[in-house]
KETORLUM-650487 format. One line per field, with one value per residue: residue number from 0; residue in one letter; y, z, x of N, C-alpha, C in turn. Coordinates in pm, 1 decimal, padded with zeros to 6 digits. Example, Ala and Ser with C-alpha at 12.3 -4.5 7.8 and 13.67 -1.06 7.14 Angstrom:
<rs>
resi	(0/1) .
resn	(A/S) .
n_py	(-00569.0/-00225.0) .
n_pz	(00780.0/00708.0) .
n_px	(01319.0/01285.0) .
ca_py	(-00450.0/-00106.0) .
ca_pz	(00780.0/00714.0) .
ca_px	(01230.0/01367.0) .
c_py	(-00330.0/00003.0) .
c_pz	(00780.0/00787.0) .
c_px	(01320.0/01290.0) .
</rs>
This chain:
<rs>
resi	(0/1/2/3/4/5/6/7/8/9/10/11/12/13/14/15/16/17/18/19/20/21/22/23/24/25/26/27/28/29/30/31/32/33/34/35/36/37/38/39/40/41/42/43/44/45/46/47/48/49/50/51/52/53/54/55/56/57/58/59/60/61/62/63/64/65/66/67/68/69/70/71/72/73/74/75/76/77/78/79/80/81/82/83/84/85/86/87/88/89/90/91/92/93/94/95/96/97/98/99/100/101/102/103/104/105/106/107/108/109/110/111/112/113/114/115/116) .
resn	(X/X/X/X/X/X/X/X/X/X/X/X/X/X/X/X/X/X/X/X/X/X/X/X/X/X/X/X/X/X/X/X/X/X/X/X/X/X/X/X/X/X/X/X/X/X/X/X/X/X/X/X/X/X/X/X/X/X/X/X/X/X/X/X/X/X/X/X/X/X/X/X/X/X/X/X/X/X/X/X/X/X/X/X/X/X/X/X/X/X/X/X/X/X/X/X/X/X/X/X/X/X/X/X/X/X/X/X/X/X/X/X/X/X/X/X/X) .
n_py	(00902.5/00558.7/00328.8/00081.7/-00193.4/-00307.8/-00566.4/-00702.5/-00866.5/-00867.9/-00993.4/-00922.8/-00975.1/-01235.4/-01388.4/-01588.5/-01466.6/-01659.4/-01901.5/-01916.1/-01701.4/-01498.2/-01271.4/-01330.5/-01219.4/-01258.5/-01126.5/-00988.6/-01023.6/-00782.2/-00823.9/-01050.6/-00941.3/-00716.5/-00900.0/-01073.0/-00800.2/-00749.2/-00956.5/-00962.1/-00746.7/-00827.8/-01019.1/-00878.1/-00733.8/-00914.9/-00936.3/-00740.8/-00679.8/-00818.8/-00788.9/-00857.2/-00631.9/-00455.8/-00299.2/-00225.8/-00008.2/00219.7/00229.9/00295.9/00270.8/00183.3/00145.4/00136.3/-00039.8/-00295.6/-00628.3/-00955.0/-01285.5/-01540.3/-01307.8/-01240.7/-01086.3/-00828.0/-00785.6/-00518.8/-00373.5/-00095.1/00084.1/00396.8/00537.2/00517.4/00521.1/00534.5/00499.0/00405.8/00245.0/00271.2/00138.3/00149.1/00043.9/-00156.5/-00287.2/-00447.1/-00535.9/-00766.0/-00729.5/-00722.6/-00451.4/-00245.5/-00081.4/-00195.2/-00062.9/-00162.2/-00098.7/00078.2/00106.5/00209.0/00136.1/00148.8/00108.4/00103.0/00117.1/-00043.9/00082.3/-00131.3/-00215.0) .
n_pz	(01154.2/01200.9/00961.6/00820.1/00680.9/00459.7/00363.2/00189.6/00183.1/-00101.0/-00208.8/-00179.3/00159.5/00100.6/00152.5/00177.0/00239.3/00536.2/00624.4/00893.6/00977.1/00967.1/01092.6/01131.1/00925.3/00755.1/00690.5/00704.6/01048.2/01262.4/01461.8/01326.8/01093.9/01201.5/01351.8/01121.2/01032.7/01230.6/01193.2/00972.1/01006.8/01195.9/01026.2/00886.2/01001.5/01029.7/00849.2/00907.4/01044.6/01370.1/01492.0/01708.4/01835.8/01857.1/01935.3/02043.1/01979.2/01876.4/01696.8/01423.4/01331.3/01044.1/00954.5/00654.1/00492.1/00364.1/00408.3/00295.8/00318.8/00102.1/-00033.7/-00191.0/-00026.8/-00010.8/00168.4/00196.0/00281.9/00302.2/00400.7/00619.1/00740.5/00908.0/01060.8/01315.5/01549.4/01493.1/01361.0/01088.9/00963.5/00727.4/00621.9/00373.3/00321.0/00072.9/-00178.8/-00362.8/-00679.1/-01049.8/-01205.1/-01007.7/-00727.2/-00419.5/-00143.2/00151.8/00477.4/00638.0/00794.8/01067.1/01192.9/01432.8/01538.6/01801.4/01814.8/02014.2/02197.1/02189.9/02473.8) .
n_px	(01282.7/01161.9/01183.7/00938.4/00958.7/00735.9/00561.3/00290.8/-00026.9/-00177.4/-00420.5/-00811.7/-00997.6/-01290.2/-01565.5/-01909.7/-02245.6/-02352.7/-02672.0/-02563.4/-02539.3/-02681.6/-02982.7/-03374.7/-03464.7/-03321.7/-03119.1/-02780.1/-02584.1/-02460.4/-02312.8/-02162.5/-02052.7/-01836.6/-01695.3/-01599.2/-01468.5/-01262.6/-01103.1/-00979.7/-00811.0/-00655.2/-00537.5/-00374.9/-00234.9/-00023.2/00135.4/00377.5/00668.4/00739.9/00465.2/00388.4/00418.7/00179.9/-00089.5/-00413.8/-00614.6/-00825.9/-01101.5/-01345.8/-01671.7/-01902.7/-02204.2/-02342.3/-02497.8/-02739.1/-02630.6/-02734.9/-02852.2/-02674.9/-02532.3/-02242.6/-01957.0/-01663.3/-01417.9/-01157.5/-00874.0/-00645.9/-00426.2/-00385.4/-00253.6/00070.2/00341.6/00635.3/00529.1/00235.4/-00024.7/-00263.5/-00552.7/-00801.9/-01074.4/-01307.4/-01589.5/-01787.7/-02040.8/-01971.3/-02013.3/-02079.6/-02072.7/-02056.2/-01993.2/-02089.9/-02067.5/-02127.9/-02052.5/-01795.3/-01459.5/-01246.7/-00961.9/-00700.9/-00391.2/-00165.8/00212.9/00428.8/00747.6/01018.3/01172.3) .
ca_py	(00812.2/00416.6/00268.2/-00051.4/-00297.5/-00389.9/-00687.6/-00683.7/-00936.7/-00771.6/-01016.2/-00872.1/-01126.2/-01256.3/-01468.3/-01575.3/-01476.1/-01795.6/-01953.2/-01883.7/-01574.5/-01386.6/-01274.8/-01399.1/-01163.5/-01279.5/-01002.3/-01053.1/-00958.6/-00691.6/-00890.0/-01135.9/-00831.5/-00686.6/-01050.8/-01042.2/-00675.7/-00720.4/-01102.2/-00898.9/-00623.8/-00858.1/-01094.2/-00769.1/-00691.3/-01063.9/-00874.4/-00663.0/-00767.5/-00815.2/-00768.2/-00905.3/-00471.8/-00370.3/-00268.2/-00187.9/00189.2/00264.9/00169.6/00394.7/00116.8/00289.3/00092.3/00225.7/-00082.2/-00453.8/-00749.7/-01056.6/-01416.2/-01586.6/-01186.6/-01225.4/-00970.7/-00831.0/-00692.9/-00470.6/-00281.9/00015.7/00182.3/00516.8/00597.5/00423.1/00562.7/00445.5/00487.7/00420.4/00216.4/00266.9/00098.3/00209.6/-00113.6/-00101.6/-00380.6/-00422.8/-00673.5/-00816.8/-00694.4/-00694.0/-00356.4/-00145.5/-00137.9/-00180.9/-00039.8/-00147.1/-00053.5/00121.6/00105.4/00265.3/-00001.1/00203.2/00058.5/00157.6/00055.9/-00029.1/00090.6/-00175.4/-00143.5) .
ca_pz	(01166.5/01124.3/00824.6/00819.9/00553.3/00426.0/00263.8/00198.9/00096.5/-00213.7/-00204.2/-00004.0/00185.2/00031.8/00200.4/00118.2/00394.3/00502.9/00694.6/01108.6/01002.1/00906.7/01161.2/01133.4/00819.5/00650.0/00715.8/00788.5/01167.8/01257.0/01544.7/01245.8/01012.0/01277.7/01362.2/00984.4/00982.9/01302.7/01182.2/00820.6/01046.7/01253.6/00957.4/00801.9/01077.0/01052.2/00756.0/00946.5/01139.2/01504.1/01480.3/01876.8/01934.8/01801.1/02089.5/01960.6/02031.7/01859.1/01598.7/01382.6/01227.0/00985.0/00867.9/00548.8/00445.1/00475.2/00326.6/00315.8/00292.0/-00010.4/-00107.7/-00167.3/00069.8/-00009.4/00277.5/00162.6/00394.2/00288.2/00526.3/00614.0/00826.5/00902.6/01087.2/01376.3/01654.6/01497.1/01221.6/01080.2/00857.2/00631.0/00566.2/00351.4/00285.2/-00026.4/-00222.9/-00496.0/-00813.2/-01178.9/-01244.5/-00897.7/-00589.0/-00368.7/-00001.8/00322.7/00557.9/00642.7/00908.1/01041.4/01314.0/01496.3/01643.3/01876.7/01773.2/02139.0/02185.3/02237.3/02583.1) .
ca_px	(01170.2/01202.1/01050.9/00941.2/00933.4/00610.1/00464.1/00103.1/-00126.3/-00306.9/-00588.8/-00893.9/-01053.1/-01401.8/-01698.9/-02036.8/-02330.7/-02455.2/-02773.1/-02534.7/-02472.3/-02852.2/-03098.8/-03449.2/-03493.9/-03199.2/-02995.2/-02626.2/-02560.0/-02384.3/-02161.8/-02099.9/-01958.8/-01788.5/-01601.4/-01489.4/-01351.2/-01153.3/-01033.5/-00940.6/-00750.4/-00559.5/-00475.2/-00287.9/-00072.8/00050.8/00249.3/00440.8/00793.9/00697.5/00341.2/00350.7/00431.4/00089.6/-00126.8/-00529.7/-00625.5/-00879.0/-01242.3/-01469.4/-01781.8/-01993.7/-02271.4/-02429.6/-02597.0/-02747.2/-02590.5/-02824.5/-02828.2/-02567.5/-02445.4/-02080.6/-01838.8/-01536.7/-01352.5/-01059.7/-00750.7/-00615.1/-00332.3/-00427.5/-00142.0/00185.7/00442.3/00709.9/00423.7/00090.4/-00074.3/-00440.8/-00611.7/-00914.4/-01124.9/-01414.6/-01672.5/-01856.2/-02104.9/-01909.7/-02075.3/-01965.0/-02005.2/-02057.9/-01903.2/-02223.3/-02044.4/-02219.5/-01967.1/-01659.0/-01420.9/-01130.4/-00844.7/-00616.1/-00298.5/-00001.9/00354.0/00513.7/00878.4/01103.2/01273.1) .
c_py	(00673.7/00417.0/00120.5/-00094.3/-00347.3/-00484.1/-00742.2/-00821.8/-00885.7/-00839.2/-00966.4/-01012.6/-01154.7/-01397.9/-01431.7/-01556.4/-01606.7/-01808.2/-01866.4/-01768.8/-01452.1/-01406.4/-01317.3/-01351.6/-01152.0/-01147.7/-01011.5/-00997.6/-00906.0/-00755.5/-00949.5/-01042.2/-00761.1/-00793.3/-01059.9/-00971.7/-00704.0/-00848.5/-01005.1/-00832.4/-00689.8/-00958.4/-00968.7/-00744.8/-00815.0/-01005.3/-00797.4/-00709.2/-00696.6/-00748.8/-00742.4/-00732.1/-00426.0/-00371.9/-00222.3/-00051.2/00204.7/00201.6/00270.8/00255.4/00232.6/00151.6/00137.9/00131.1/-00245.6/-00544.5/-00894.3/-01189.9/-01425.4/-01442.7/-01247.3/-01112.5/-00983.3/-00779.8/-00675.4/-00364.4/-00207.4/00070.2/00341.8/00620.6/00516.8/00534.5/00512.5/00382.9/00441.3/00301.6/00245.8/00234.9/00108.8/00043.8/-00097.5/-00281.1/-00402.1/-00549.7/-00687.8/-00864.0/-00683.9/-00581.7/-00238.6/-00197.9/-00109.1/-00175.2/-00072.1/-00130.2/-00023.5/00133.5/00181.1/00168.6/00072.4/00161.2/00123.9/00063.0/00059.4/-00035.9/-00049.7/-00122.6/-00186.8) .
c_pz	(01120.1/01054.3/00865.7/00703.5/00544.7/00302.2/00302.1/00119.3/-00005.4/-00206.4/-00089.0/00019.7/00148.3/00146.7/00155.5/00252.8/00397.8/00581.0/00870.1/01082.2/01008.2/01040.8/01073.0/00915.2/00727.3/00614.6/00774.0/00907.5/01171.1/01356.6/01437.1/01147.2/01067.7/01334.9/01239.5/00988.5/01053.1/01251.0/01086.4/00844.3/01078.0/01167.4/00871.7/00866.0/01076.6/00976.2/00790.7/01041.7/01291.0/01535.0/01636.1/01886.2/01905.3/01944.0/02016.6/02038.3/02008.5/01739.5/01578.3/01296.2/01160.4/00884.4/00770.3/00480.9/00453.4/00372.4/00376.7/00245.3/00157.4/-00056.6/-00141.1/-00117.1/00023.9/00055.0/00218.1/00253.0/00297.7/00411.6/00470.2/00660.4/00904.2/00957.0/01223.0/01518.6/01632.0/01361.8/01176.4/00951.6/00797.5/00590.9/00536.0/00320.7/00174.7/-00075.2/-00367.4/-00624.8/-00936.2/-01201.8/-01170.4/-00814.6/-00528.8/-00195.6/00097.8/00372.2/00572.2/00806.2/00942.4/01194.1/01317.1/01549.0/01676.9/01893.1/01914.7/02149.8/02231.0/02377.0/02547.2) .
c_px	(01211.5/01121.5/01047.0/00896.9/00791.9/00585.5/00357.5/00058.0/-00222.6/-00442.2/-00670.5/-00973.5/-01239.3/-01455.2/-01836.7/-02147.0/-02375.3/-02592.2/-02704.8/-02534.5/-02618.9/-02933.2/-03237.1/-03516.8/-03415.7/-03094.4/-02879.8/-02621.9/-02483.1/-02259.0/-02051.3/-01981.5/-01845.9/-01673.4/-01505.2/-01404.1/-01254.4/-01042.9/-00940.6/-00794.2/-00606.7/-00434.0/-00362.2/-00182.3/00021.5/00186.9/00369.5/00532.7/00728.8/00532.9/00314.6/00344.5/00286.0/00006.8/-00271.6/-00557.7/-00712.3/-00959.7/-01327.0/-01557.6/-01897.4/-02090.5/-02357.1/-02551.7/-02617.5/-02664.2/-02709.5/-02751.1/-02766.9/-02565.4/-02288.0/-02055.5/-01738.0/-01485.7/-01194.4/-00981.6/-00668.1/-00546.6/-00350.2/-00310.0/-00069.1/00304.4/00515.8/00610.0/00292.6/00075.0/-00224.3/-00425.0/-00781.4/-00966.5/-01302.1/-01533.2/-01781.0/-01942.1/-02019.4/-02042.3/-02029.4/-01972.6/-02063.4/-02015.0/-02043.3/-02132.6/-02117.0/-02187.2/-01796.3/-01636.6/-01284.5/-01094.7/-00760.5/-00484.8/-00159.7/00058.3/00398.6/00642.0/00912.6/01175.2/01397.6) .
</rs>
């Protein structure tokens, strides 16, 4: 099996909800959350030599809960599975709290490693 070298960005990426982002009831939109995770996903593979091979496959979105107007988000990546053909990544979303993790959604980003010809 090849390995590949990884170097990760440890920070997870953080935003505040704002005013573009809330439907009428100040509830963050789900396109808008959904725009984040995949931005989050794609900024991870940047890490990885030749990123250009990644190919998208596959998305699980699990929304468990709302985020509203000025919450803080922390969107965090977790590799689930890594090997010469595949990558997935586990990405969870939370309200940045001092002392709970308040989850609103989880995700799982799929991608196929394309051979070299």
């Amino acid at each position: 099996m090849k390995t590949l070298n990884i170097t990760s960005n440890s920070q997870p990426n953080q935003f505040i909800v704002n005013k573009k982002q809330v439907s009428k009831n100040k509830v963050l939109k789900t396109s808008v959350l959904y725009d984040k995770i995949e931005s989050s996903a794609n900024t991870s593979l940047g890490f990885y030599p030749d990123s250009s091979s990644f190919s998208f496959n596959s998305i699980e979105f699990d929304l468990l809960g709302n985020a509203y107007l000025n919450d803080k988000l922390v969107i965090k990546n977790n590799i689930k599975k890594l090997s010469d053909t595949e990558i997935i990544f586990n990405i969870t979303v939370s309200k940045k709290e001092e002392k709970k993790q308040n989850i609103i959604c989880t995700a799982t980003f799929g991608y196929t490693i394309k051979k070299a010809s």
